[in-house]
TIMARFI-502586 format. One line per 8 residues: number of its first residue (from 1); for each residue x negated, z, y of C-alpha. Coordinates in pm, whole numbers, plus 50000, padded with zeros to 5 digits. Layout:
NUM = X,Z,Y | ...
***
This chain:
1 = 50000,50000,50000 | 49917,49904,50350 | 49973,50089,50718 | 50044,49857,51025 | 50038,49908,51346 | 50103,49698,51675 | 50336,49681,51978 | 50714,49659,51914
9 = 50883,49377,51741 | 51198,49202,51737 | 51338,49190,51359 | 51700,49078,51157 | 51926,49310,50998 | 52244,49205,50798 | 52482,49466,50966 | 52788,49525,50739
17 = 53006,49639,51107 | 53322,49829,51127 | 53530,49621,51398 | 53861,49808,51296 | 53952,50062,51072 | 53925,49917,50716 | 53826,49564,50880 | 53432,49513,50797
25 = 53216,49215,50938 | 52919,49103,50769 | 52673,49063,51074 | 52280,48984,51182 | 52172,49226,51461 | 51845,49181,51658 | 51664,49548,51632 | 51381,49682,51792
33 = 51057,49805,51607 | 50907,50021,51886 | 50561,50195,51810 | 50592,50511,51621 | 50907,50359,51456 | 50980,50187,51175 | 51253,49978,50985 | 51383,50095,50603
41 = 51554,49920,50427 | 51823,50088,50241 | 51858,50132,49855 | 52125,50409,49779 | 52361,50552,49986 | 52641,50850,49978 | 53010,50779,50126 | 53086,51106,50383
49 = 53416,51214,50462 | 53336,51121,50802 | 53265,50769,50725 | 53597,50773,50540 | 53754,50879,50863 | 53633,50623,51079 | 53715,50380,50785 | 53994,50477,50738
57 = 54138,50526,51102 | 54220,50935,51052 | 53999,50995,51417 | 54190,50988,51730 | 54257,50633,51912 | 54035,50712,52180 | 53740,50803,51961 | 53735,50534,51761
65 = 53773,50276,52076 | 53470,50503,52174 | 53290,50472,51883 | 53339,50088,51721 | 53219,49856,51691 | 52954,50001,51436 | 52775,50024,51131 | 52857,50337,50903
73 = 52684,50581,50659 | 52451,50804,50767 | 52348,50985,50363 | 52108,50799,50268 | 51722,50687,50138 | 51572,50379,50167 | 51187,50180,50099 | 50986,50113,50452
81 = 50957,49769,50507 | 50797,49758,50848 | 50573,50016,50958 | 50473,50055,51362 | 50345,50379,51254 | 50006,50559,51176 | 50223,50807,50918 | 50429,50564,50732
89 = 50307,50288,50472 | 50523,49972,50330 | 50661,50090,50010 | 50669,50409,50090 | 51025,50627,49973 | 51191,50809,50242 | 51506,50981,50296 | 51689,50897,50644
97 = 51735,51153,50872 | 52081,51040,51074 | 52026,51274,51385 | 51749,51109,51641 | 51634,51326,51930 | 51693,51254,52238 | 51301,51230,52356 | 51225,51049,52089
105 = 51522,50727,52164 | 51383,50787,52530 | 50988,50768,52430 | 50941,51077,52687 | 50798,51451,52631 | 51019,51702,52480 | 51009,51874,52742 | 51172,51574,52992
113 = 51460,51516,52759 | 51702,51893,52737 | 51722,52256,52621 | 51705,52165,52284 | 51418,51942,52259 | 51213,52191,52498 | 51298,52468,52241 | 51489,52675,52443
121 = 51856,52614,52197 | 51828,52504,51829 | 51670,52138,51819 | 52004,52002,51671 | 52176,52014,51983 | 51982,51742,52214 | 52237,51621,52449 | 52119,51308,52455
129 = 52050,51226,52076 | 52196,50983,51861 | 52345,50979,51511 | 52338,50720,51272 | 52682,50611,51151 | 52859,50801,51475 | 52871,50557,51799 | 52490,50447,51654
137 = 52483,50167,51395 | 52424,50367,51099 | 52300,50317,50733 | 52545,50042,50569 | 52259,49741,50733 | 51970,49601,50540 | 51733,49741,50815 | 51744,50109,50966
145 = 51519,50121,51248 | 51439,50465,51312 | 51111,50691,51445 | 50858,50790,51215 | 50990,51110,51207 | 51307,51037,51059 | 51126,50834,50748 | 51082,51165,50540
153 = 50885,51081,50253 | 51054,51182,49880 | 50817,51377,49646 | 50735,51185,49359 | 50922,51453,49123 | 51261,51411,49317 | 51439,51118,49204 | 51689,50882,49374
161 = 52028,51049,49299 | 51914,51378,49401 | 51708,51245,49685 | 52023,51102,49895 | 52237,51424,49875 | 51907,51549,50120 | 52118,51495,50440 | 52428,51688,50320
169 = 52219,51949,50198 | 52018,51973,50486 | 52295,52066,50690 | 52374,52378,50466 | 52004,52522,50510 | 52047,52435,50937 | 52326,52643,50923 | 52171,52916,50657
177 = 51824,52962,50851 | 52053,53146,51095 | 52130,53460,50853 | 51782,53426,50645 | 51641,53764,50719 | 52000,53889,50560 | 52022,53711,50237 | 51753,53910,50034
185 = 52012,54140,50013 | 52321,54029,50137 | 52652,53954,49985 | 52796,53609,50046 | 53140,53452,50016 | 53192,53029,50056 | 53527,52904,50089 | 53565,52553,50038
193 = 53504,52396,49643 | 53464,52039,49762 | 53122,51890,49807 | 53019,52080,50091 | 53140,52411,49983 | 52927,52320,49667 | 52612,52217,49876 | 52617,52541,50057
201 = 52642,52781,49755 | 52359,52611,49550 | 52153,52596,49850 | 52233,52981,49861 | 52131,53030,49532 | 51860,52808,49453 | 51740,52749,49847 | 51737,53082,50004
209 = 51785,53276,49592 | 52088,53483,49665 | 52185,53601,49329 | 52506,53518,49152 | 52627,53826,49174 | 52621,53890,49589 | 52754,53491,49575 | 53144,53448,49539
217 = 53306,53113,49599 | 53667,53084,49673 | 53858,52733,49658 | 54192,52628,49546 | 54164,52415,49276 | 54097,52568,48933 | 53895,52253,48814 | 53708,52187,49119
225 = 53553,52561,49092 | 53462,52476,48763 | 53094,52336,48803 | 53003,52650,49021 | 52812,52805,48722 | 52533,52973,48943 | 52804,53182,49149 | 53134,53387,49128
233 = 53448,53144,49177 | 53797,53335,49246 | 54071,53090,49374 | 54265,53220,49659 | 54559,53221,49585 | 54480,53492,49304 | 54247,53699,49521 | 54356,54043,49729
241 = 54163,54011,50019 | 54290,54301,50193 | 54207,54558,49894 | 53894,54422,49790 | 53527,54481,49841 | 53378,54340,50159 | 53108,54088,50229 | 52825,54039,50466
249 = 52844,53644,50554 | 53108,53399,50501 | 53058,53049,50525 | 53360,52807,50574 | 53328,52449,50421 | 53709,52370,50401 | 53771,52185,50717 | 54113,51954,50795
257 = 54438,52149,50713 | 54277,52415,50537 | 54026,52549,50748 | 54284,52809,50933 | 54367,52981,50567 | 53984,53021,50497 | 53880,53172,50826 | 54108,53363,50902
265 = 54091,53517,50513 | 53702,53522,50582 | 53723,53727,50908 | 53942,53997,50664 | 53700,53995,50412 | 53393,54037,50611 | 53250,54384,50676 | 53201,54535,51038
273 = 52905,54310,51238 | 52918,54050,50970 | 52877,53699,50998 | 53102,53381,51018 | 52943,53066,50950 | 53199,52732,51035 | 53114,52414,50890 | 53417,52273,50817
281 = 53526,52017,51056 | 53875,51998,51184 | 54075,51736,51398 | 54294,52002,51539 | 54278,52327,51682 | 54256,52614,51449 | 54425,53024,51534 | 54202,53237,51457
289 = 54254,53654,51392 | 54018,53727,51706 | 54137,54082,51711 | 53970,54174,51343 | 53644,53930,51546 | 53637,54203,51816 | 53771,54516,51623 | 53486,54431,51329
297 = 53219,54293,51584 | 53205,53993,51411 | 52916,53744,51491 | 53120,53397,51441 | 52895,52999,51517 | 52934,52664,51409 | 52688,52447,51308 | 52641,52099,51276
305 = 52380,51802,51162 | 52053,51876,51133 | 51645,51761,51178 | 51373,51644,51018 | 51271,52013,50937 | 51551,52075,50749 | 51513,51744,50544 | 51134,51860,50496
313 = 51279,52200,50341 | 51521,52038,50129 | 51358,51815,50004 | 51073,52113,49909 | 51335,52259,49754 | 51450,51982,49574 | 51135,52012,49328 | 51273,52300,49147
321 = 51497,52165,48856 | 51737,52421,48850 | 51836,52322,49174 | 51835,51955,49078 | 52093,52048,48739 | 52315,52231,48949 | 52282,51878,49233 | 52360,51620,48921
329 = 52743,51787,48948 | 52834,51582,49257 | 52639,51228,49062 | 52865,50994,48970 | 52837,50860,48658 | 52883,50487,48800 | 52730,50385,49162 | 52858,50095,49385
337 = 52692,49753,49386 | 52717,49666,49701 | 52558,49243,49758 | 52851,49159,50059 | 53101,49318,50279 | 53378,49237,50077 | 53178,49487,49818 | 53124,49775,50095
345 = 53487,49724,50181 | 53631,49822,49819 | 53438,50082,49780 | 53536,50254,50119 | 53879,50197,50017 | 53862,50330,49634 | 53665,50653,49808 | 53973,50705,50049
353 = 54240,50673,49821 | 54086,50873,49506 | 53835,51156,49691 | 53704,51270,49403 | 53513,51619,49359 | 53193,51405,49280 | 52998,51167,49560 | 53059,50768,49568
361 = 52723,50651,49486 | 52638,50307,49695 | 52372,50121,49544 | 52237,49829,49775 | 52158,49495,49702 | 52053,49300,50004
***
């Protein structure tokens, strides 16, 4: 393998470009290869439910006239094919990191760009970043032009399928580094058993090695808690959260409809001057009990997206293979080829009308 380096350069990628919900157009687009930056091209990719949104026209009218035209997906790993940078070589695996810094789209110090780049607020935050797959063509083109620092190279021991789950993962330990110093001993509820409820409690347990028995997971669906193996599952519907033992953190991964219930039963469960951790995303606005949040003294943040550190942990992490069996629950046992539009477009509709527990696997053939 080779490293190049020169000035910028104008290249081709076929775009596969949401014009409408459910309406894809198979596209060229003219990127930029700026120095420092380089362009991947995709091999495997993981459907979100917020690319299913978008697809699917579920985000308010005046977002998505905001947001489209663009590309979606933002999960995913890819093979550099162009390198304008010292760090990265042609041929090289990386995972995509989907959230781009502000300082780095502007070429400028950290320190020019906001808060969060400076390091005054968490470095997720820039107000003037970009995210791939959110008003910023996003992973579903045959080139991903991004800054070296978003090409995070895959150990050779972490394969493919558990390699692309790195940017919904990530995301759980952003939100987790928050509470570290308490987990050594701490007891920890999840609500939510979909995939991001799932992501979050084996992070817990196999990221930051919270025992199963301080980890309880509460979801809804007897069959969907079944693959939590590593933790305590209790649906809620059976549970007596007012008579039972308390918890130190809760961490909510429900989101939509459901993420009132499972906040509002978190802030009961929680003991005084626990924690609340939100990461389920919601359309609408959600009541919450705020007089058990001041009576209890309950810390309570959202999180959202996270950096290139976080991928660099996960992906760490990712070398221990209990981590990876408990990861190969959410692998499909079929993937997505995906060789035109017309492909991209059935699979975006068979992921919105089924939603099934495990991810839809897209596997790229450009």
């Amino acid at each position: 393998m080779k490293t190049e380096s020169s000035p910028s350069a104008k290249i081709r990628s076929r775009t596969y470009t949401l014009t409408d919900p459910h309406a894809v157009k198979d596209e060229w687009a003219e990127r930029e290869v700026r120095d420092g930056w380089v362009a991947v091209e995709p091999t495997l990719a993981s459907i979100c439910h917020a690319d299913l949104r978008y697809f699917g026209g579920q985000r308010r009218p005046e977002m998505l006239e905001k947001k489209l035209p663009m590309a979606l997906l933002h999960e995913g790993i890819g093979i550099v094919k162009e390198s304008h940078a010292q760090s990265r070589v042609l041929g090289e695996r990386v995972a995509i990191v989907p959230y781009v810094p502000g300082y780095l789209m502007q070429g400028v110090e950290p320190a020019e760009c906001c808060d969060a780049c400076s390091g005054n607020i968490p470095a997720n935050y820039c107000a003037n970043s970009k995210f791939l797959g959110s008003g910023y063509d996003g992973i579903a083109q045959s080139r991903v032009v991004v800054p070296q620092e978003n090409a995070i190279p895959i150990p050779d021991h972490v394969p493919d399928e558990i390699a692309v789950l790195a940017e919904l993962c990530s995301v759980s330990f952003r939100a987790l580094r928050r509470v570290k110093d308490r987990l050594e001993n701490a007891t920890v509820a999840v609500f939510g058993d979909g995939p991001v409820g799932y992501m979050t409690a084996a992070a817990l347990r196999y990221g930051f090695g919270v025992a199963p028995e301080r980890l309880i997971v509460f979801g809804a669906v007897p069959e969907k808690l079944k693959p939590f193996y590593f933790a305590e599952a209790r649906q809620v519907q059976q549970y007596d959260f007012a008579g039972s033992s308390k918890v130190d953190i809760v961490v909510e991964c429900t989101g939509g409809k459901f993420s009132e219930s499972a906040l509002n039963q978190g802030i009961q469960l929680l003991k005084p001057c626990g924690d609340l951790i939100a990461l389920g995303v919601s359309e609408e606005f959600v009541p919450l009990n705020t007089r058990d949040i001041l009576e209890k003294g309950i810390r309570m943040y959202g999180s959202s997206r996270s950096t290139a550190l976080d991928f660099h942990e996960v992906l760490e992490a990712m070398g221990n293979v209990e981590y990876q069996r408990a990861l190969r629950q959410l692998v499909p046992e079929e993937y997505t080829v995906v060789r035109r539009a017309d492909d991209f477009v059935g699979a975006m509709e068979s992921a919105l009308s089924h939603r099934d527990w495990k991810k839809s696997y897209l596997n790229f053939s450009w």
